[in-house]
N, C-alpha and C positions, 0 to 999 in steps of 0.2 A: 894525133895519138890519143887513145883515152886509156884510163886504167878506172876499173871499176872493183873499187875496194867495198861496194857493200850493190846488189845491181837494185837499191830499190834508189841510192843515193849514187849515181855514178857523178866521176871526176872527168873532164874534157879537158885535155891542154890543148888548148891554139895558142900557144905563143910563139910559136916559128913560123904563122903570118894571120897574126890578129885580123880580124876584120875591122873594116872601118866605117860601117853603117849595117846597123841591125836593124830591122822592122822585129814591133814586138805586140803581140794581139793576146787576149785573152776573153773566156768566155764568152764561147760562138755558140755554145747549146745550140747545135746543129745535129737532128732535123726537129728538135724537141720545141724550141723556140724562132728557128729562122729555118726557111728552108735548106738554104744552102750560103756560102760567104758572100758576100755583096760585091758587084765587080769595082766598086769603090776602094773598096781594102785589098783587093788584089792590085788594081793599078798605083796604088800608098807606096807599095811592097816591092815594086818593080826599080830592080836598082839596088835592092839588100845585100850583102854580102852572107847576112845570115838572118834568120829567123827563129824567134821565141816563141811559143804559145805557154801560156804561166794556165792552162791548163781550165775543164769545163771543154773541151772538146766537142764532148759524147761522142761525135761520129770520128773514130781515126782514119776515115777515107780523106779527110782535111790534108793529114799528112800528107799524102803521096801530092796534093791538090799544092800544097804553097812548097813543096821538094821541087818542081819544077820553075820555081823563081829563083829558090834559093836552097842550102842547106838547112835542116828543121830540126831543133829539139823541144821538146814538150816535157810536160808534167803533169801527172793527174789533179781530177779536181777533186768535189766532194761531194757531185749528185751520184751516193751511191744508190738510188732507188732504180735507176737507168741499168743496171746490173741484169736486172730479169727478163728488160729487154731483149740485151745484146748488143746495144748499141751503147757503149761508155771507154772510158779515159783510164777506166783502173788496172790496166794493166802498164799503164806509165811508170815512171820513177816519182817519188815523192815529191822529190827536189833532187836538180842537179847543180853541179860546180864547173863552170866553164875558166878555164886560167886566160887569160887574154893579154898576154904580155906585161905591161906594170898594172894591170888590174884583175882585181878576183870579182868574177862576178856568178849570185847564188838564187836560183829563180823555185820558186814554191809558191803551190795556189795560193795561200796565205791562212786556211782552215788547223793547217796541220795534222788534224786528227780529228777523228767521228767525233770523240768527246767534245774538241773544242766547239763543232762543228753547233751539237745541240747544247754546248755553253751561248753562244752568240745567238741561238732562236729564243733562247730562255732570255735573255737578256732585250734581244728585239721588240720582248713582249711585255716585258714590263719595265724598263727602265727608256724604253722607243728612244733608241740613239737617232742622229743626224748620221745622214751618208760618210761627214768629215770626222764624227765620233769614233762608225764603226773603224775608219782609214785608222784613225790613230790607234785604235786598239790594235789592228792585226801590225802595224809599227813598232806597236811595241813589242807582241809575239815575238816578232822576226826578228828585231834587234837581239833579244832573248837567246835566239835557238840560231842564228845564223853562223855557219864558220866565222871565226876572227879574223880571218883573212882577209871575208869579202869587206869589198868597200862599194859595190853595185848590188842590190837586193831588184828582182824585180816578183811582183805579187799582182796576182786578179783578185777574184772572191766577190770584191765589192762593189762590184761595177760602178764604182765610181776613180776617176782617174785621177792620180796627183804625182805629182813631182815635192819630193821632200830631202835635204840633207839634215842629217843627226847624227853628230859626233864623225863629223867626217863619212860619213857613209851615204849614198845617195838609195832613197827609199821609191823605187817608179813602178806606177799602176797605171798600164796605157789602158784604163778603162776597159768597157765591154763593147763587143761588135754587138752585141743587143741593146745597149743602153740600157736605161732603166727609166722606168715610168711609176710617177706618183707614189712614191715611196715616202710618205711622212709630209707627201703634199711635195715632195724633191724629184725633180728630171733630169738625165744626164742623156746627152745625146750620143748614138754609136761613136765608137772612135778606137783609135788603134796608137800604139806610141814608135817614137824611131831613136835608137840613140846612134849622136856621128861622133867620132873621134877624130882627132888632127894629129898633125904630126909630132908633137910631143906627148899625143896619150890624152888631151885633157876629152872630157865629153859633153857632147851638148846633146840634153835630154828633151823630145818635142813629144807632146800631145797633138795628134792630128784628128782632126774633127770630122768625121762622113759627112757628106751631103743630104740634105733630108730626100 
């Protein structure tokens, strides 16, 4: 059942039968940066019950591409120059809210908005964060602007991946299918995340690492 009280921020209720293992990817900048998804991350993925993309798509042919593994929601990202193209993610939802039984969970590129967007290049260029800098920034964002609900946030943007709890809330960036290279002298290699749930709800949140 979904009820979409705003369609840039839709609500998704599964809680009359929660999934129990999500694959969740972000930042495949496809065909901009990778031709197309690596059959690494497609065989990650095999076995999901559902599927995140936290958004950097650019190409939504992706969609219909991991809909046959599993169920897919996405979120746009914030390469809006890809626009003039034809090939982008902006017609996504901002962020959406997935209900999952005793858990809310609230997935957003982690940009928020153009401003923030050329707040964080300004900032890239003269104060040169660390990968783990920028993480905690857009952390903090999202703590900020997240429904009070959720207590699962998931975020790309940074292509760098982390698993974090804050004030009860768990904060997961399954990194980028691109990785990132030399950024401040910092590498992160492609990778995608999975969360499992057991039978009382709790969840175990994993970073899975591509092969080179």
């Amino acid at each position: 059942m979904q009820t979409r009280i705003d369609p840039l921020r839709p609500i998704v209720d599964l809680s009359a039968a929660p999934p129990r293992v999500i694959g969740v990817l972000s930042d495949s900048h496809v065909p901009f940066r990778l031709d197309a998804l690596p059959q690494a991350a497609l065989d990650l993925l095999a076995g999901c019950d559902l599927i995140l993309h936290a958004g950097d798509l650019e190409d939504v042919g992706l969609i219909d591409q991991l809909a046959r593994i599993a169920p897919v929601y996405t979120v746009r990202g914030n390469i809006h120059w890809s626009y003039s193209t034809g090939t982008h993610d902006l017609d996504q939802p901002e962020a959406i809210t997935l209900k999952l039984g005793p858990h809310t969970l609230w997935m957003t590129h982690g940009h928020l908005s153009f401003g923030h967007t050329m707040v964080d290049k300004f900032i890239q260029f003269t104060k040169r964060p660390t990968l783990d800098d920028v993480n905690r920034t857009i952390i903090a964002r999202l703590d900020r602007a997240r429904p009070p609900e959720a207590d699962i946030v998931i975020f790309g943007h940074s292509h760098n991946p982390c698993i974090e709890k804050r004030g009860g809330v768990l904060f997961f960036n399954p990194g980028a299918i691109v990785g990132t290279e030399h950024f401040r002298g910092e590498s992160r290699r492609p990778s995608i995340g999975r969360l499992s749930f057991d039978d009382q709800g709790a969840v175990t949140p994993e970073i899975l690492t591509l092969p080179a």
